[in-house]
C-alpha positions as MATLAB code, in Angstrom:
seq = 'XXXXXXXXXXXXXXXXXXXXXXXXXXXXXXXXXXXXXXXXXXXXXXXXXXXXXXXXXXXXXXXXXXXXXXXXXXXXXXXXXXXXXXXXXXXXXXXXXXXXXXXXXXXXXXXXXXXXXXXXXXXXXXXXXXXXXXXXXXXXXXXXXXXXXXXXXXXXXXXXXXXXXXXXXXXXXXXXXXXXXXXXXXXXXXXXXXXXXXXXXXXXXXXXXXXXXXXXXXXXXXXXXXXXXXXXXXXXXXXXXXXXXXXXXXXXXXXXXXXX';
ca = [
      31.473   -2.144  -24.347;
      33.518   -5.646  -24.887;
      34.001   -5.312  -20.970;
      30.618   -5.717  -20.436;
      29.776   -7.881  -23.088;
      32.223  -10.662  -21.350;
      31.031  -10.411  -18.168;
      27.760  -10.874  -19.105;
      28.514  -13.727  -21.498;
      30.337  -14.956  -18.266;
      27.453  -14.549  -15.664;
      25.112  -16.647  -18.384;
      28.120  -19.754  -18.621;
      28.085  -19.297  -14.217;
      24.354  -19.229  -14.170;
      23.954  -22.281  -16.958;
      26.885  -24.031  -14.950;
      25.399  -24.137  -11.967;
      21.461  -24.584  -12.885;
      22.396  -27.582  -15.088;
      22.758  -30.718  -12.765;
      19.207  -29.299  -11.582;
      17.959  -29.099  -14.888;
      19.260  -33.002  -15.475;
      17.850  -34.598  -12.434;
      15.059  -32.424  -11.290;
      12.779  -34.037  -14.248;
      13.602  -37.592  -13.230;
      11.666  -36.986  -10.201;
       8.613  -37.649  -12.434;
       9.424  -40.487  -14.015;
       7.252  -44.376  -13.710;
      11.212  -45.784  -13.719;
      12.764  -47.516  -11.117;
      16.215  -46.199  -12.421;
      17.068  -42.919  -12.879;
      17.681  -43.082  -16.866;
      16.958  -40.938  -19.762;
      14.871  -40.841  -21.868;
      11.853  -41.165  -18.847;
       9.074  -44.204  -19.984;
       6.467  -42.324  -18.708;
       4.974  -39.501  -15.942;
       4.857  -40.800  -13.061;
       3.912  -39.541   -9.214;
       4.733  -42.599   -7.922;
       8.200  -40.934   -5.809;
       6.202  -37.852   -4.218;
       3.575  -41.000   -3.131;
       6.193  -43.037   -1.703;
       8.281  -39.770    0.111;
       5.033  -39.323    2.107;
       3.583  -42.964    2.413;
       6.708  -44.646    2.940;
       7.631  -44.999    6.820;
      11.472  -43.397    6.154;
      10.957  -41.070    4.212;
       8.033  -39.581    5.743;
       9.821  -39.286    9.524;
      13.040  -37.968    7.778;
      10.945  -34.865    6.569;
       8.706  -34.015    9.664;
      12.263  -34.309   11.297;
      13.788  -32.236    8.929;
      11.072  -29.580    9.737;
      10.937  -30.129   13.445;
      15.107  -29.433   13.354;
      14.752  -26.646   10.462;
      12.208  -24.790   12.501;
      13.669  -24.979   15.860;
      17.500  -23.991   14.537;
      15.629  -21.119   12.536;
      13.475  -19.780   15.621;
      16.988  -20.409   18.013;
      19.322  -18.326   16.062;
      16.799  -15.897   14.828;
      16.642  -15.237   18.741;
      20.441  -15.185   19.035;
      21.211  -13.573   16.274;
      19.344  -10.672   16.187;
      20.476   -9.172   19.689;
      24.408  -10.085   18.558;
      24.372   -8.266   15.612;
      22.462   -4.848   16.984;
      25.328   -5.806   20.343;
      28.172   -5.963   17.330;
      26.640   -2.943   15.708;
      28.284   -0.867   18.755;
      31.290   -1.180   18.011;
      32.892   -1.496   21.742;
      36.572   -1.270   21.229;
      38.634   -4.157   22.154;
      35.152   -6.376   22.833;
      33.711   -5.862   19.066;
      36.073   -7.479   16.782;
      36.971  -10.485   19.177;
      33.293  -11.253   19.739;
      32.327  -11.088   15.995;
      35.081  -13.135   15.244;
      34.246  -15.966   17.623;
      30.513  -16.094   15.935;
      31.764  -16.091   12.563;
      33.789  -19.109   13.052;
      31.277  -21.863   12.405;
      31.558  -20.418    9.027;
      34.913  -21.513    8.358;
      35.311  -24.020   10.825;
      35.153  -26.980    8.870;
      32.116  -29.612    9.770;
      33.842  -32.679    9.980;
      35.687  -30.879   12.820;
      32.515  -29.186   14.180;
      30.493  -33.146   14.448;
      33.300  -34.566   16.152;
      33.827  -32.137   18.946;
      29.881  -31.450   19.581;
      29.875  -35.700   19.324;
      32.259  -35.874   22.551;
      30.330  -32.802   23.955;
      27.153  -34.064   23.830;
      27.965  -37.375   25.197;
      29.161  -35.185   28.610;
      25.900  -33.459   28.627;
      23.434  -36.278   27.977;
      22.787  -34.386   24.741;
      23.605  -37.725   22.531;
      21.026  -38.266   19.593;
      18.123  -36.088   21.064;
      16.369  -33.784   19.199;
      17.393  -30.618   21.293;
      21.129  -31.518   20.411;
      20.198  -31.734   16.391;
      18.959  -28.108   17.068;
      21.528  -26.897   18.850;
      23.896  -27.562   16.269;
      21.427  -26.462   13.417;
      22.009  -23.018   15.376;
      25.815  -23.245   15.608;
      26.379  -23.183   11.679;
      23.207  -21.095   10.951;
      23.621  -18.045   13.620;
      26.567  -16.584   11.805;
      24.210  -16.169    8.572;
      21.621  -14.530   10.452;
      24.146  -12.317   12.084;
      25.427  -11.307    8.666;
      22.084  -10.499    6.971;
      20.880   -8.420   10.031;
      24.220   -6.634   10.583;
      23.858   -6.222    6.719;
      20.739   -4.341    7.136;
      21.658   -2.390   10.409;
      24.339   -1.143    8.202;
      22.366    0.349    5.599;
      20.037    1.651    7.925;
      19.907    6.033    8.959;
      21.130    5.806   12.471;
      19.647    9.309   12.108;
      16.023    8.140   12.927;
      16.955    6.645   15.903;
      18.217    9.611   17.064;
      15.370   11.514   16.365;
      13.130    8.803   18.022;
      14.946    9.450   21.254;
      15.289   13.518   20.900;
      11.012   13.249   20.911;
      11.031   10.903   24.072;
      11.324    7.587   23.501;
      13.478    5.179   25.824;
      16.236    2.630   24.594;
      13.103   -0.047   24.083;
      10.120    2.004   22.389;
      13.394    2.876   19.892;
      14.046   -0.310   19.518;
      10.587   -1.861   19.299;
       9.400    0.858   17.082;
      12.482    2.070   14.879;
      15.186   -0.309   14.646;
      13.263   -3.834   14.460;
      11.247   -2.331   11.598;
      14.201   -1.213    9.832;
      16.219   -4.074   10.242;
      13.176   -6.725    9.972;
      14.486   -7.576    6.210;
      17.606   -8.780    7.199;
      16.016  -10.367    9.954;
      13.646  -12.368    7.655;
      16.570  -12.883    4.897;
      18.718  -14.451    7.649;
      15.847  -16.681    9.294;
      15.186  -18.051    5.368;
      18.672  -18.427    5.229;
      19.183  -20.638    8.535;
      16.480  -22.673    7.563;
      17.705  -23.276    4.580;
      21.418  -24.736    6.078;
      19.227  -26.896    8.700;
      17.402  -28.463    6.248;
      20.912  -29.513    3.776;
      23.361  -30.372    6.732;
      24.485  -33.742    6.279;
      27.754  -34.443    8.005;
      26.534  -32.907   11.652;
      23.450  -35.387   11.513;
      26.113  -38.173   10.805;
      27.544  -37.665   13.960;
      25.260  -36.393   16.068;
      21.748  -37.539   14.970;
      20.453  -41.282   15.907;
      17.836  -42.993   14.280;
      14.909  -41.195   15.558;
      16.254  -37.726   14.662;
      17.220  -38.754   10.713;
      16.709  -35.898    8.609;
      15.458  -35.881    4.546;
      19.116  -34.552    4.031;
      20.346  -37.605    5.720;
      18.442  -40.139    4.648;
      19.048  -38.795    0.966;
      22.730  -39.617    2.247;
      22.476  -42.998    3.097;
      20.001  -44.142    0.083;
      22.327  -42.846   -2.463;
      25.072  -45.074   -0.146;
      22.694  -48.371   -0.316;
      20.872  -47.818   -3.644;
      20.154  -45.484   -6.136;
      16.165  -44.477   -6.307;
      14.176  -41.656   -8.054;
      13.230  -41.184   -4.502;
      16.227  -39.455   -4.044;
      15.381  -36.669   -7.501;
      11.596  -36.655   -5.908;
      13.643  -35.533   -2.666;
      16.003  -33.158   -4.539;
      12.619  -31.507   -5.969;
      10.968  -30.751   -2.696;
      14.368  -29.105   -1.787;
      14.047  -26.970   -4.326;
      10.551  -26.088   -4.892;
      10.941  -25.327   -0.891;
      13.524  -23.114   -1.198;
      12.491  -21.205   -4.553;
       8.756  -20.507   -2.682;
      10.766  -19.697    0.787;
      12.388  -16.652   -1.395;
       9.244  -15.979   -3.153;
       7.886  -15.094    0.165;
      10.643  -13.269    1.529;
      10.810  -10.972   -2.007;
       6.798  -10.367   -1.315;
       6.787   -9.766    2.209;
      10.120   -7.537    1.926;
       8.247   -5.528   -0.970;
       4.774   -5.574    1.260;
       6.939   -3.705    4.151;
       8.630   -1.431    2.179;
       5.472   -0.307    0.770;
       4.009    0.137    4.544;
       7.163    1.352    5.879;
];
């Protein structure tokens, strides 16, 4: 009984611990201030109006979705095949091959901007919007691999089986029983990469020119030159995004289960 009376008294301190910045700053989004001081003068839109009037900001955030959704859509792609190809389990090839995909996990990004930076400028890739992307997918295919090789693992090889004792080839299996069974992970992990696209920082330092500046970025660089409420108005969006992106996940995960 005490056990479980301190870990819960520690998951509440974890959970107040991290929500708390949020809980400072979030609110200061909405304030008529041009600092970002307590207690706020007044409610005020005037931030949200000048994230989507204002020339910067505005071009940071379609970026920000152009990159998101084109890292999300290119490792959803990748990802999916390497983690049913991992699922296998081919010997000598397996554990090698999952290693290498992991590694943009632990490599760290510092390391990661400055070797796709001397890459890119071989390959004409330099501060183009196909580069951004293609380093999006670098850090964010290992989470998709995770989350679908997560749900491959939970999933009754047994049906497969059957699917293929009653006739069906390799693809109608695949098409028909594993992509169901696995689309959860498959949606968790393309949340997820979107998600990383949209807060990487230090790869758009090095890799992104003026034309490809992302929110994250430009976030960056105004707390750098000046502090603004812009920035909490900014931090809001971020997580009002990410809070609904879950929401829908949750419902469409429940909404398949129930039809599945």
């Amino acid at each position: 009984m005490a056990g479980k009376l301190i870990r819960a008294v520690f998951g509440v301190l974890a959970v107040v611990f991290l929500l708390l910045p949020l809980v400072a700053i979030l609110p200061l989004a909405f304030t008529s201030s041009q600092f970002l001081i307590y207690p706020i003068p007044s409610f005020s839109l005037r931030w949200f109006e000048e994230l989507f009037t204002t020339v910067v900001w505005r071009d940071s955030i379609v970026n920000s979705l152009i990159i998101g959704a084109g890292a999300t859509v290119l490792s959803t792609v990748l990802g999916g095949p390497a983690a049913l190809g991992l699922r296998e389990k081919l010997n000598f090839i397996s554990a090698p091959l999952n290693t290498v995909f992991l590694l943009p996990m632990v490599v760290p990004a510092v390391v990661l901007g400055v070797g796709m930076q001397i890459l890119y400028a071989r390959m004409g890739l330099s501060s183009s919007y196909l580069g951004i992307i293609i380093a999006h997918t670098v850090i964010a295919l290992p989470l998709v691999i995770v989350s679908v090789a997560n749900a491959l693992q939970g999933m009754d090889t047994r049906l497969e089986l059957a699917a293929a004792s009653l006739g069906a080839g390799p693809a109608k299996t695949l098409w028909h029983v594993t992509l169901p069974l696995a689309f959860p992970g498959i949606m968790t992990g393309a949340v997820l990469a979107f998600a990383v696209s949209l807060d990487e920082v230090v790869l758009n330092i090095f890799l992104a020119g003026p034309g490809q500046r992302t929110l994250a970025r430009q976030m960056f660089s105004t707390l750098r030159d000046s502090i603004s409420p812009a920035i909490a108005a900014a931090a809001f969006l971020f997580i009002a995004g990410t809070v609904l992106l879950t929401l829908l996940v949750l419902l469409a995960r429940r909404r398949f289960g129930d039809a599945r």
